[in-house]
TIKOL-322973 format. One line per field, with one value per residue (C-alpha): x, y, z; residue number from 1. Coordinates in steps of 0.05 Angstrom, whole numbers, always signed. Example, Ala and Ser with C-alpha at 12.3 -4.5 7.8 and 13.67 -1.06 7.14 Angstrom:
REM residues 2
xx <- (+246	+273)
yy <- (-90	-21)
zz <- (+156	+143)
n <- (1	2)
***
This chain:
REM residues 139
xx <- (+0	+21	+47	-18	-66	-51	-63	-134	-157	-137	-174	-235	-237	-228	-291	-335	-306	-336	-393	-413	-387	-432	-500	-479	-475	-549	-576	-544	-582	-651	-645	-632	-684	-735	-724	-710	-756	-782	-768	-798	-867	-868	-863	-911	-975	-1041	-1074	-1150	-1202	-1269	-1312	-1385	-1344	-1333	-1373	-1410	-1360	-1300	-1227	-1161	-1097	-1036	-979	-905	-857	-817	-835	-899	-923	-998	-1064	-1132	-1195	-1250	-1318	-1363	-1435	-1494	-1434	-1399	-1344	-1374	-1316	-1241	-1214	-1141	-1116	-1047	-1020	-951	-899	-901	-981	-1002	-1080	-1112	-1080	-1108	-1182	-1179	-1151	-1203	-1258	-1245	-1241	-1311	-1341	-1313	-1314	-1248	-1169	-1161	-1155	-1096	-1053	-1054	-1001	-941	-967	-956	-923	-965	-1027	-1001	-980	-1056	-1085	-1034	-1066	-1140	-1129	-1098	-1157	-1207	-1166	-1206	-1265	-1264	-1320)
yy <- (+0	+70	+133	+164	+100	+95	+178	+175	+108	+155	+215	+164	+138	+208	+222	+163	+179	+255	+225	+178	+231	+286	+225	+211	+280	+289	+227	+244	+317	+282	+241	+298	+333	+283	+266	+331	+356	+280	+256	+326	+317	+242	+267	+324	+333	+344	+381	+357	+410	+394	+392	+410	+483	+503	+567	+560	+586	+574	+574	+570	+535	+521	+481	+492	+435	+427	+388	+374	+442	+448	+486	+473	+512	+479	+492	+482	+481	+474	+458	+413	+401	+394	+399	+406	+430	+419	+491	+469	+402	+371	+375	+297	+282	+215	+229	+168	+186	+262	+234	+187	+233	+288	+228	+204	+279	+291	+218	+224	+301	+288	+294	+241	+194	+141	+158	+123	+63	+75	+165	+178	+245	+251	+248	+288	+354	+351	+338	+406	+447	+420	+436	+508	+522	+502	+543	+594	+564	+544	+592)
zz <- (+0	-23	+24	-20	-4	+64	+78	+44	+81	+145	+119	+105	+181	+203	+160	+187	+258	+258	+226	+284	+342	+314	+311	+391	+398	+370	+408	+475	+463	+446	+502	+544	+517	+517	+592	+627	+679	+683	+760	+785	+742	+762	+833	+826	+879	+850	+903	+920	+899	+919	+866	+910	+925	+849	+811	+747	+678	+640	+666	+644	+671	+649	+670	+649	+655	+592	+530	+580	+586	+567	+574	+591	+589	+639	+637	+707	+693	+748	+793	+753	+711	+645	+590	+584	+528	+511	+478	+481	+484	+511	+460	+441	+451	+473	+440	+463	+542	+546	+516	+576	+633	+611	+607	+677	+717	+685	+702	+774	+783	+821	+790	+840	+788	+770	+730	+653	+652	+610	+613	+683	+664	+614	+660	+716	+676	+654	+714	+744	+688	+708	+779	+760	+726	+779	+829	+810	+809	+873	+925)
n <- (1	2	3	4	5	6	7	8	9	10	11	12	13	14	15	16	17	18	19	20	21	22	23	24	25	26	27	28	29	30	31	32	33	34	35	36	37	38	39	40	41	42	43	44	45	46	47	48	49	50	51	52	53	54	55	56	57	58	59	60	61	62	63	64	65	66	67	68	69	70	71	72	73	74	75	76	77	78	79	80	81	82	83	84	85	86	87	88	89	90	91	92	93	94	95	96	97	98	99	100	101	102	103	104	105	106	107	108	109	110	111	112	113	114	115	116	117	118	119	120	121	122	123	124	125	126	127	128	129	130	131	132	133	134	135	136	137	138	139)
***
């Protein structure tokens, strides 16, 4: 093998080497991304609001916690909770998680519900938002 040969098989392997640092790079960054913030949500208290004490109308909460930051507008009607409406969802939506998180707070009139398997985080930064809106609701 050639002086030549050799130097551009090196320059190659340099090439496939920067290659493959800069993809780690990208998937150590996603990862980081994608799971920041998580222990603190999973951890998160979701306070008890008694549903007998809340006024009639519409409210708004919101809760901020990274990629699962959301908003909520609930509506209380005749005493209560009649809709939620998601006006902002978390940054990677689980669809079929929120429909059933919103679906059990209105069937039990209560956020003391469990949490979806596999969407705990999910679950609990809706369930903030929810209870940030019916903070003031509550008489």
């Amino acid at each position: 093998m050639s002086f030549d040969e050799c130097r551009e098989k090196m320059r190659m392997w340099k090439v496939l080497l920067a290659i493959l640092g800069g993809f780690v790079v990208v998937m150590v960054g996603a990862g980081v991304f994608l799971m920041a913030g998580q222990s603190s949500i999973k951890s998160l208290q979701i306070r008890a609001v008694d549903f007998t004490r809340l006024r009639d109308g519409t409210y708004t909460g919101q809760f901020k916690g990274g990629r699962w930051s959301n908003t909520v507008r609930v509506t209380v009607s005749s005493g209560k909770v009649t809709d939620i409406d998601v006006l902002k969802e978390v940054r990677i939506p689980k669809t079929e998680v929120t429909e059933q998180v919103v679906r059990k707070i209105i069937e039990t009139q209560s956020l003391d519900v469990d949490t979806v398997s596999g969407a705990t985080i999910n679950t609990k930064a809706y369930l903030k938002a929810v209870e940030n809106a019916l903070t003031a609701a509550e008489q």
